[in-house]
N, C-alpha and C positions, 0 to 999 in steps of 0.2 A: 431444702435439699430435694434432688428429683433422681426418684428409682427407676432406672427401667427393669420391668418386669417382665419375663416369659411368660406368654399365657397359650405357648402350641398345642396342653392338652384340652384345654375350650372347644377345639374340635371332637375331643370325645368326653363328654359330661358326663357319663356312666360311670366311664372307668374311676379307679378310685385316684388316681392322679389327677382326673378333670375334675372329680368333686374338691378336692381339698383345695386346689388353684384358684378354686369360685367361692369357696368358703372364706378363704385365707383373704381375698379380695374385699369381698363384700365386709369382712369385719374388720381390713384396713381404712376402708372407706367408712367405717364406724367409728373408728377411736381415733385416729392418726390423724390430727388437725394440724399436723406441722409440714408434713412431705407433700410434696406431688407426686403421680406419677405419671409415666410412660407405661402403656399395656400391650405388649405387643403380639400378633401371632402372622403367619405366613397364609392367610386367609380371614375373613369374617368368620369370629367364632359361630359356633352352631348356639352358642349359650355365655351371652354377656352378663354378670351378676351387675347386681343393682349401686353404682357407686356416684360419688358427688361430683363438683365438678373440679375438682382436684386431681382429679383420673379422666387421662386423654389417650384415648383409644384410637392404636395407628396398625394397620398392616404393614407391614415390611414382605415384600414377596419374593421369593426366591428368585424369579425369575424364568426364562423360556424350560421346559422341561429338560433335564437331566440324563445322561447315559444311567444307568443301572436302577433308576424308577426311583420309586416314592421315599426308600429308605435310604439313599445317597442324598437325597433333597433335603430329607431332612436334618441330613449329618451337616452338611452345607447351612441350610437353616441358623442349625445352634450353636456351628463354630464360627459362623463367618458374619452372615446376614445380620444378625439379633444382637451382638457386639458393637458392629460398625454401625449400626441402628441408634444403638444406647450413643455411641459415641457424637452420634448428629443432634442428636438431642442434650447433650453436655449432661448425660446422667452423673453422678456422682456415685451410685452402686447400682450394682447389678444383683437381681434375684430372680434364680433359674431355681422352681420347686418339684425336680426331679434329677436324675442321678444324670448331669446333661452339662457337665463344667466346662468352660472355654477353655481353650489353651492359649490365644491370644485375646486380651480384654481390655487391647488399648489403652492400659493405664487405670481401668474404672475398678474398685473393689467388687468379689463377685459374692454373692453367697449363694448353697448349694442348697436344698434340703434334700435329704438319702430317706427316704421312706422303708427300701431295708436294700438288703446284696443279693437277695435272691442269685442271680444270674450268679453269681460267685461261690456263693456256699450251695447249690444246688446243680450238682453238670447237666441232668436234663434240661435247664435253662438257659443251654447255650450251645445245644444240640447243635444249629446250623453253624458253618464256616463264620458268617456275617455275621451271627449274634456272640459269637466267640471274638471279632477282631472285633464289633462296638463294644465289648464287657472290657478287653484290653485295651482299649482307646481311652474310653471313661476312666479304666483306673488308674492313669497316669496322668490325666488331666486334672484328678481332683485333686493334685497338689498344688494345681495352680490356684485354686479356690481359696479364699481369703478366711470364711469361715465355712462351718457347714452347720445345718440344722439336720438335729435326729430326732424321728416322731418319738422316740422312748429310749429309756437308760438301756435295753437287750441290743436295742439297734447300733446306739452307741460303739456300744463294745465290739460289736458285730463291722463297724468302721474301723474301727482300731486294728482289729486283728488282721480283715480281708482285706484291706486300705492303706495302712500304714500311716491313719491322720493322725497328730498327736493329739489326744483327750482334749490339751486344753483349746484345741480350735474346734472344737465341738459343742455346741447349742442343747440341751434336750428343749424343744418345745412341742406337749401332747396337741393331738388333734383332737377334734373334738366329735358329738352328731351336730346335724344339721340343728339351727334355733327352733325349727316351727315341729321339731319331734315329741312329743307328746301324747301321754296316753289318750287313745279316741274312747270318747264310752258313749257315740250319737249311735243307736241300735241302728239304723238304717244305712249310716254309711258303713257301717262292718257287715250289716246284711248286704249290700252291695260289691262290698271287695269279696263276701263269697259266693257271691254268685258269678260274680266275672271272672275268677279262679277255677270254680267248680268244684269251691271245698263246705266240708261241712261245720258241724259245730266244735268238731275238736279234731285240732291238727299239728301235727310236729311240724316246726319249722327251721329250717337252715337257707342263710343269705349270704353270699360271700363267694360266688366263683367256683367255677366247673371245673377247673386246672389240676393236675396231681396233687399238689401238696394239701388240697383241701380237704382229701380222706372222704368220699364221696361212698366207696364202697363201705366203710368200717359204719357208715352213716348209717346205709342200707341193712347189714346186717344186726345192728342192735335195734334198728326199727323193730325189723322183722319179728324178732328175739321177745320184745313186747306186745306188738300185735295179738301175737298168739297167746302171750300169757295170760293178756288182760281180758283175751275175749270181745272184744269191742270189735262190732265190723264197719262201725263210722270212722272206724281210726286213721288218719291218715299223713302220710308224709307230702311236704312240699316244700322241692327244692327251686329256689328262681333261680335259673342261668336259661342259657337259651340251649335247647336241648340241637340244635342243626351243628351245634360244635363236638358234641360229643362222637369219638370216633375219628375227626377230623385231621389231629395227629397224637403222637406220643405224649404230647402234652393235656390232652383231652382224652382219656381214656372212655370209652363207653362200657358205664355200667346196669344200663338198661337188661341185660339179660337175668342180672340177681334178682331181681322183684320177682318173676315166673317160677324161679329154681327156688327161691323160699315164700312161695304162696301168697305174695303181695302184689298180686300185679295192678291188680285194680284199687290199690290204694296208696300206690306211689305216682306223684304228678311234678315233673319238670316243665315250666313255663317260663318266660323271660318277664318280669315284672314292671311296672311302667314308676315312674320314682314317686309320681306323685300318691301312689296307691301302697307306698312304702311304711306310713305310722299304722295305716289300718291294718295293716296285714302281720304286724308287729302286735298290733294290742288284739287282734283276733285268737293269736294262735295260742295252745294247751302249752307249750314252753319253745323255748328256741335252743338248736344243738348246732355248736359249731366244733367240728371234729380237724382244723386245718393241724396240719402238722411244722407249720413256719408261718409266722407275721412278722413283719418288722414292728406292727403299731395293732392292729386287728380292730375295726372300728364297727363292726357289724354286730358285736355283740354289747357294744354301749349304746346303740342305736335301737336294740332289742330292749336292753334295760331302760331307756329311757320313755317307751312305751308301755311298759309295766310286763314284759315278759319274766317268764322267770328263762335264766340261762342256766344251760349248763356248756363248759368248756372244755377245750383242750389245755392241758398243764405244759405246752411247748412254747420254747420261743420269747415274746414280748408277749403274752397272753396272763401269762399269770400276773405282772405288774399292773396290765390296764386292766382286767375287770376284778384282781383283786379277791375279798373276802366274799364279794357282793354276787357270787356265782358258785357252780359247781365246777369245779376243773377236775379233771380225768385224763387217763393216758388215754390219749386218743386213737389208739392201736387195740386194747383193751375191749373187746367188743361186749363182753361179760359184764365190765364195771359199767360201761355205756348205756347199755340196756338198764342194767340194774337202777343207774341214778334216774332216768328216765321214766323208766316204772313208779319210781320214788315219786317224782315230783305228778306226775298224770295222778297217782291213788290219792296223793295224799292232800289235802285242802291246805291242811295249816304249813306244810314246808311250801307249797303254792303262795300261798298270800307271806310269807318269811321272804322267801326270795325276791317277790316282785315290789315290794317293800323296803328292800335291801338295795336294787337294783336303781331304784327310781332315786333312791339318795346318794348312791354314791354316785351315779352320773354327773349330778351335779359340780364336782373336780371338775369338769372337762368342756372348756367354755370354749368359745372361737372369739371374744372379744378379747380372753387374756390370750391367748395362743399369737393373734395381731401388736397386743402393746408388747410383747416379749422380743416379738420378729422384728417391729419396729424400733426399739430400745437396739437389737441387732445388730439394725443398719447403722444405728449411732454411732456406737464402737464401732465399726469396721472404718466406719470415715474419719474417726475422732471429733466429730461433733458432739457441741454441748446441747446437752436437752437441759430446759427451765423446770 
């Protein structure tokens, strides 16, 4: 049987859409001895994952440029282009793994995955005119969708409600970290990740996006909060995103001004992170705080645990399902409880080695080669193929 796959966010391997397209790939091309596919994007991705020769990689290009630029192109792209593509290639299903369902799909079964609704349960995320008419486009398309996959049972529901899919055309298949995540303990490459950082030997750390809902300032202020209690002037926070967004709009708040107003200035560091420097910086740091206030799946804090951090969490959203017992969850508003677990976990040794301990085992749930046989198994049903 042959997939065609959507692979347009390969041009951004950052974003957490381009990681799971490459993850998802690379572990189809692992398990799945029975499919072919078709991979396609509207350019040479910036980042092909490693697949066999069962996976034929094709541009499909939109074409001469566009009236209204790059986000018409892409509507173009995923309703028209990537369909009629699959269809030259006699795909038998289609998998688009973003909220991006065709409304015409020439006959082919499609399957969707919804990573969550942000744009819908959230209005600042549809501020513009544009991302208001794509969020109502998308949500009348995805009934055209055969099936859909949801990263987690919150997301699910979170379909159900904003969507109107019926439960039983819904998939949960979890995402997972990357395979090669693991705790580093080579003293010189973690003496390395901090010097290239310009962090010291004990540092707070939060990964996961500079955007509103990530609770950036509630971050800062429970920092703060322990800073001072603990007395420690090596202490330090470090957040990766790239600090040239912050301020940029409504959606990037700039909270650079709290570090001076509560006496941190020189121990809070926003820097943009390079992916490969991502496990060290994970098994460096004194614990990892992820304060977002909405995930559909939250994958940054099993990516921490699977480095031997200890976390502590937000109790919101899909968060408490994925990390579970194996974390501390907290209201993530609560800048009192934030600091306090915080404080907890920096004093004390033995809830330090409990949780990174805790963390490191339950990751192990969350594989990318079962998250591929599941997706794969998927496509089966959707087409009514027999698998052996």
């Amino acid at each position: 049987m042959r997939v065609a796959f959507n692979a347009l966010f390969l041009e951004k391997p950052q974003t957490g859409t381009g990681r799971y397209t490459a993850h998802l790939l690379a572990a189809l091309g692992r398990v799945d001895g029975i499919n072919d596919y078709v991979v396609f994007s509207p350019s040479k991705p910036a980042h092909e994952p490693e697949t066999p020769s069962t996976f034929a990689w094709q541009v499909a290009p939109v074409g001469p440029p566009r009236r209204g630029g790059k986000r018409i192109e892409k509507v173009i792209w995923e309703q028209r282009v990537f369909p009629l593509a699959a269809k030259q290639r006699d795909a038998r299903v289609m998998h688009i793994p973003y909220f991006a369902p065709v409304f015409r799909a020439h006959g082919i079964p499609s399957v969707v995955t919804i990573h969550d609704v942000i744009s819908l349960r959230l209005p600042e995320y549809r501020a513009s005119a544009r991302a208001h008419a794509y969020a109502r486009l998308m949500r009348r398309a995805i009934h055209h969708a055969t099936a859909v996959i949801a990263v987690s049972n919150h997301a699910k529901s979170d379909i159900v409600e904003f969507l109107g899919v019926p439960e039983e055309r819904i998939t949960v298949i979890y995402e997972a970290p990357p395979p090669h995540y693991h705790r580093v303990s080579d003293e010189a490459r973690l003496r390395a990740v901090r010097e290239k950082y310009d962090l010291g030997q004990r540092f707070v750390l939060n990964v996961g996006g500079l955007d509103v809902r990530k609770n950036i300032p509630a971050l800062v202020g429970a920092f703060a909060a322990v800073y001072h209690e603990l007395g420690d002037p090596d202490l330090q926070l470090f957040i990766a995103g790239d600090p040239d967004r912050l301020g940029s709009s409504p959606l990037y708040p700039d909270w650079r001004d709290l570090a001076p107003m509560f006496g941190i200035a020189g121990q809070v560091i926003c820097r943009e992170v390079a992916e490969d420097d991502l496990p060290a910086l994970y098994s460096a740091a004194a614990c990892f705080v992820f304060t977002s206030r909405y995930e559909g799946f939250g994958l940054t804090p099993l990516e921490a645990m699977a480095c031997g951090a200890p976390v502590i969490c937000s109790d919101r959203a899909a968060l408490p399902e994925v990390v579970g017992r194996a974390g501390v969850l907290v209201d993530p508003d609560d800048t009192d409880a934030l600091s306090e677990q915080i404080r907890h976990v920096l004093a004390d040794r033995e809830r330090w080695d409990d949780l990174s301990a805790r963390g490191q085992a339950h990751v192990k749930r969350f594989n990318w080669d079962q998250a591929a046989a599941e997706t794969s198994a998927l496509y089966a049903e959707v087409t009514g193929s027999r698998r052996e």
